[in-house]
N, C-alpha and C positions, 0 to 999 in steps of 0.2 A: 322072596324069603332068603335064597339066597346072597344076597345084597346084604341082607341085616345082619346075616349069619356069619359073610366075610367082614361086614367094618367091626361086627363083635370080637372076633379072633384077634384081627389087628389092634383092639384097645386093648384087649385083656392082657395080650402077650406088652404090650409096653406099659400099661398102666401095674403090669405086677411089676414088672423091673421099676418102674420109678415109686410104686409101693416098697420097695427093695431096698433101694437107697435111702428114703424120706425112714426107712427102717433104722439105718446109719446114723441120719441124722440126729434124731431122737436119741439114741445111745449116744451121740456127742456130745449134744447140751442136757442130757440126764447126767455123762461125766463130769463137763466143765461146769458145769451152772450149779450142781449139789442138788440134793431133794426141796429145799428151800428153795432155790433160783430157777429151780424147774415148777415149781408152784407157784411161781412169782409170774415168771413166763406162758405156764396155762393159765391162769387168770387174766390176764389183761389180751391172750391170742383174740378171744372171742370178740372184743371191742374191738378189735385191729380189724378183723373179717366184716365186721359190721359195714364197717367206713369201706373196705374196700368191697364188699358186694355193692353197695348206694352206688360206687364209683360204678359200676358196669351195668344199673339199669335193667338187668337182668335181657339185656340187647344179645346174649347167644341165642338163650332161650324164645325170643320173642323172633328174631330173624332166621333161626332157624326154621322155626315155623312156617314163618312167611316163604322163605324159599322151598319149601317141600312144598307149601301147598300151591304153589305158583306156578306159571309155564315158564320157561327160560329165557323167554322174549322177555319178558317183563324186569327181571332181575337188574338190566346196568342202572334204570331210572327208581326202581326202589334203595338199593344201594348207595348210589347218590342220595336221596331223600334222608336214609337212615345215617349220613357219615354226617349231613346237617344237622340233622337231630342230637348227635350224639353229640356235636363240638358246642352247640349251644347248652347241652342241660352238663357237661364239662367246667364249660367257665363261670353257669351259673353254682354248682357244687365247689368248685375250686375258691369262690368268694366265700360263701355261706360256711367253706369248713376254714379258711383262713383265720376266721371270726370264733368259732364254735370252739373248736379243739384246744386251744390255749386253753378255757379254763372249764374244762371237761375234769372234773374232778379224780375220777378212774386214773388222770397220768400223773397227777403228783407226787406218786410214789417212785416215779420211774424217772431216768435221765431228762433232762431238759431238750434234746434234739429229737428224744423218739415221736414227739406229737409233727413237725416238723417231717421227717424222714415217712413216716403214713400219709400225711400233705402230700407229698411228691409222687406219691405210688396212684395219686386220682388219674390224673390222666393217661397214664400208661394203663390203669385197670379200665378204662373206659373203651379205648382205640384198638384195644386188645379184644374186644367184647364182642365190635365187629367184626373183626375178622373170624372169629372163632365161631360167631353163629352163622356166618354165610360158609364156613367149610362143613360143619354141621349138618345145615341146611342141604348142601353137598353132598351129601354122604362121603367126603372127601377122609373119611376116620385116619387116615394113616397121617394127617399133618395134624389133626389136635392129639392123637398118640404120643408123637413128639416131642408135642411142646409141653405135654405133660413129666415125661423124661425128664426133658432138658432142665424145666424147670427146678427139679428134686437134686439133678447131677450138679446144678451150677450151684446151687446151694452148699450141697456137700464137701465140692470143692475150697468152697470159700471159706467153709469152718473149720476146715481141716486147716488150711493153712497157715490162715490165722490165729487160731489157738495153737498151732503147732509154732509158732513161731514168736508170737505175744504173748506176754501175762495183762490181765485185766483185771481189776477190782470188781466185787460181784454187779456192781451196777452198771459197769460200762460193758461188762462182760454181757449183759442182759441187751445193750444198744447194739452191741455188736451184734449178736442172734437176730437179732430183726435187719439188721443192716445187710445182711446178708439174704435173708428171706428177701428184702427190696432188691437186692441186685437181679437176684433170680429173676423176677419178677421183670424187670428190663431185660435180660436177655431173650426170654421171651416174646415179652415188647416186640422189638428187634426183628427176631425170626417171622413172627407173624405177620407184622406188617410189610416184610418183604416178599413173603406170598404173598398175601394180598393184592398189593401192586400190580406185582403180576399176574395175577388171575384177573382185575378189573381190568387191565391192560388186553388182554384178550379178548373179553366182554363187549370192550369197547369197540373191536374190531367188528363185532357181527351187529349185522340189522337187528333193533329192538323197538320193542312199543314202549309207548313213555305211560306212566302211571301219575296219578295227579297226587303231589305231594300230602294234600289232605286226606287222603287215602290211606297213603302211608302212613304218615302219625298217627291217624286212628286204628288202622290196625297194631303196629308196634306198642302205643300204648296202651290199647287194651288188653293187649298179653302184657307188655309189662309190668303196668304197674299193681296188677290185684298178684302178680306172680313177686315182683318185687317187695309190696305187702307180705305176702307169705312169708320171702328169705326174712325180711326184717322182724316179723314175729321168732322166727325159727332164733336167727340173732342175738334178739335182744334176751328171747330166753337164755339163751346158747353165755351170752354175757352176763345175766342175773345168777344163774343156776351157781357157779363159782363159790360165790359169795352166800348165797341161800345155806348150800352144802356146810361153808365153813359154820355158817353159822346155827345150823342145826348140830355140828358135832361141838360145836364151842359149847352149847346149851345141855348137853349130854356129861358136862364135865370135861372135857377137853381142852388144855391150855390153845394158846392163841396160831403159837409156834408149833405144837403137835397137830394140830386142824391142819396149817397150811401144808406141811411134810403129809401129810396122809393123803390130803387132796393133790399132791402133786404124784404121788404112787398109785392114786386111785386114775388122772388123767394123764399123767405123762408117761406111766408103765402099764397099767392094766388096760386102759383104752387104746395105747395103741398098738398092743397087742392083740387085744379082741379085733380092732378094726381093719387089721392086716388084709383079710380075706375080702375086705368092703368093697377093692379094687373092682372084683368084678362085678359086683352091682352098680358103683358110679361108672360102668361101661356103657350095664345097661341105660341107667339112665343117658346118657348122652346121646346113643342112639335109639330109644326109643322114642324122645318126644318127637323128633322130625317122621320116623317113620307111622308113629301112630299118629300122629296130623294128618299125614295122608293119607293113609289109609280108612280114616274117619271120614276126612271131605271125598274121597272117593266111594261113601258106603258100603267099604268091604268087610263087614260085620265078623264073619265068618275068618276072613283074616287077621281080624281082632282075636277074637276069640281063640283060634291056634294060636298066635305070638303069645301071649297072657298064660296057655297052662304050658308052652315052653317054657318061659322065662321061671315059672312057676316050678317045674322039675331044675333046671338050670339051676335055682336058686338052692333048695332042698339038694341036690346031689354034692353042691361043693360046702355048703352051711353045716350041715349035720356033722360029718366028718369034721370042722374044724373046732368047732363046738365044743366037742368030744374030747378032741384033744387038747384042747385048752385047758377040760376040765380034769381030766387026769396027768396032763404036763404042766401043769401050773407052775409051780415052783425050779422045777428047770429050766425053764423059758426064763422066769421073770429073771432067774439067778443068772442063769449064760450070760443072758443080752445085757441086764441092767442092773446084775451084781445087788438085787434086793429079792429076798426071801419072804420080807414081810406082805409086799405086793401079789403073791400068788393067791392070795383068799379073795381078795377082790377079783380078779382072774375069774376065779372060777362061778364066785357068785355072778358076772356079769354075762356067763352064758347064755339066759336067756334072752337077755337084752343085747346082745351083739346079732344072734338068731333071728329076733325080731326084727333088726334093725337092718340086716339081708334082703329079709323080705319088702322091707315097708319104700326105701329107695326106689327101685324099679315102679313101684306103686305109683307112688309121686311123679314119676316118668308119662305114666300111665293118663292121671287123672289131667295133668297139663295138657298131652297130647287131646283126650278127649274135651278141653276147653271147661273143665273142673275145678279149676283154679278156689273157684269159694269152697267147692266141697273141704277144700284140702286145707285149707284153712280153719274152716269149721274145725275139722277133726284136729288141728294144732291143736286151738284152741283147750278142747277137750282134754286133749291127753295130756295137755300140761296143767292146764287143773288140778288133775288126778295127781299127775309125778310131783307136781310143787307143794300137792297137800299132804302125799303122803314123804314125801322126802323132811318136811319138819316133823308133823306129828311125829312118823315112828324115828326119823334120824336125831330127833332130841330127845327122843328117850335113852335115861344112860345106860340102859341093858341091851341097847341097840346100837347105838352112835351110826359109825359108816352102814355099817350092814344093815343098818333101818333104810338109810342113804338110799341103799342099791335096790331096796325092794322096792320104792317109790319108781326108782329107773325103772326096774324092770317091768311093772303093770302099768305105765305109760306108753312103753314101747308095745304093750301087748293088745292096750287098747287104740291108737290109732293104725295096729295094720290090719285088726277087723276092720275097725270105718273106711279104710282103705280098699279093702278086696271086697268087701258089700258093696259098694257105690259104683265101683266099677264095672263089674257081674250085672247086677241092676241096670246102668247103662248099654254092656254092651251083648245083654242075652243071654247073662251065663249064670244057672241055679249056683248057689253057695257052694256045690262041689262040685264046681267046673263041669255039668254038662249044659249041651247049646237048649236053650228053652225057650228061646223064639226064634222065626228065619228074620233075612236079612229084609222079606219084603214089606215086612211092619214099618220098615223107615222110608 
């Protein structure tokens, strides 16, 4: 436990500082981009994350795994196996999106080099995947820390300068924003591949048992691909929802042009606001899939079970408190950082679901670690159901409009982190309020 407890301190403390910055950010291109171009810009992010999650295979999460639950003899000939794997479903993505992305209709709004400039980020999001799930895997937390940093600083750096120093019209000003997001994105590259190296480099120096590379593909993609299922449901909602929104306040009586500015105060201020504090949940999450994989194939129930109502207080001690103040600083906040007043009602209404969404992370953590992967899909499914059905009915009513919006958010968010914390409870022997209700000897 200790182990989990020092790579958790190590993320949180750099995952806030680059929560901190990526803070910065957002206040840059909410200045330079206008409410419009920052609406323009969360609409189309969601499609960009698409294509680049496909790019990485979800290969941290699946070699993560593999390395936790594996002896270390094993590791130089799985790694090998997985750096094949990865350069082959690379160059077969790199064709397939070549073809695809041109006339993906979501980019004709936007510059003609930004489908081009997401092309170029495949294989760097792919080469990058590996290395990140074998430090992962690692418990090595203090280099994906880093390059979590790195990535948020070299961003900031780049927008800073370049707006400080160029004018752009709103459409190139909008390439620019993502060009920079791409650069980041190499730097990292960069960094991680050069550990890597070096740590396979060492690897290499000790005796190892070789693993039969059919082994390996089926393990990797069986965590893969029901786990990369998953992100691309999460995705393509994450990409739908945008549009759904506008077009549930459009039906509300909302011009076309007030939809898109609301939506952009409702995602580009209020969400990332609420999502400030999310940092240390996607901590959790990173180090608990590899630790609860092992601890799973090691049948250590009961270690199950303590991690879970930790992370469970963990989550509840820093959530409540920010929650809170979300909800009575609303309007301060939105106004300091992002010089908008009208964005604090959203703010506030989105408490619940920022709350929820604390919780349901590490969840997710959870359900992969225990090889859950359908459950957690399942319950996508579900709760988007519920958020898609209720975000038009009530968001196109016009005595509703946003704020019908938000209450569809928010009882979707409320029902996948029940589905979440029954399922897992259920699996791993713990009644609905976290006490132990069977031993570990049942298994």
């Amino acid at each position: 436990m200790s182990t989990f407890l020092k790579g958790m301190s190590v993320l949180v403390i750099a995952t806030f500082l680059a929560e901190v910055v990526e803070f910065l950010v957002n206040m840059i291109l909410a200045r330079e981009l206008g409410e419009s171009g920052m609406g323009h810009y969360m609409t189309i992010l969601p499609t960009i994350f698409l294509i680049m999650m496909l790019a990485t295979f979800e290969l941290p999460v699946s070699i993560s795994k593999m390395v936790a639950e594996k002896d270390e003899l094993y590791h130089r000939s799985m790694i090998g196996h997985a750096v094949r794997l990865a350069v082959t479903f690379t160059a077969v993505l790199l064709i397939a999106a070549a073809f695809v992305l041109p006339v993906i209709p979501v980019f004709n709004d936007y510059h003609p080099l930004l489908k081009w400039v997401v092309l170029s980020l495949i294989p760097v999001m792919t080469i990058s995947a590996i290395a990140r799930g074998f430090f992962m895997g690692k418990q090595e937390m203090g280099k994906i820390a880093i390059s979590h940093f790195l990535r948020r600083s070299v961003q900031l750096v780049l927008l800073t300068v370049v707006f400080q120093y160029f004018a752009f019209g709103s459409e190139t000003a909008l390439l620019v924003a993502f060009c920079t997001l791409a650069g980041s994105e190499l730097v990292v590259f960069l960094y991680l591949l050069h550990l890597f190296i070096m740590s396979y480099q060492r690897i290499k120096r000790v005796p190892g048992k070789p693993v039969s590379g059919r082994e390996v593909r089926k393990d990797l993609i069986a965590v893969s691909v029901p786990t990369t299922g998953l992100r691309i449901f999460h995705s393509l909602t994450h990409a739908v929802q945008p549009f759904l929104i506008k077009a549930a306040v459009i039906s509300a009586g909302i011009s076309p042009e007030m939809a898109t500015e609301q939506f952009g105060m409702l995602a580009g201020i209020a969400m990332t606001v609420g999502f400030f504090p999310a940092f240390i949940a996607h901590s959790f999450l990173i180090i608990l899939i590899p630790t609860v994989s092992k601890a799973y194939a090691e049948k250590e129930f009961h270690k199950l079970q303590k991690l879970l109502q930790q992370v469970m207080l963990l989550t509840f001690l820093y959530g409540l408190p920010a929650v809170t103040a979300f909800y009575f600083l609303a309007e301060p906040m939105t106004n300091m950082f992002f010089h908008s007043k009208d964005a604090a009602i959203y703010l506030q209404l989105l408490a619940p679901y920022f709350l929820f969404h604390y919780f349901t992370i590490p969840m997710q953590a959870y359900l992969i670690g225990l090889g859950l992967v359908k459950d957690a899909f399942i319950h996508s499914v579900y709760a988007t159901v519920v958020t898609f059905s209720l975000i038009y009915l009530v968001g196109s009513r016009p005595e509703w409009g946003m704020e019908g919006v938000i209450v569809g958010m928010n009882t979707g968010s409320l029902v996948i982190l029940f589905l979440h914390y029954l399922t897992i409870c259920k699996k791993i022997g713990i009644t609905w309020l976290a006490k132990s209700s069977i031993s570990d000897s049942r298994y």
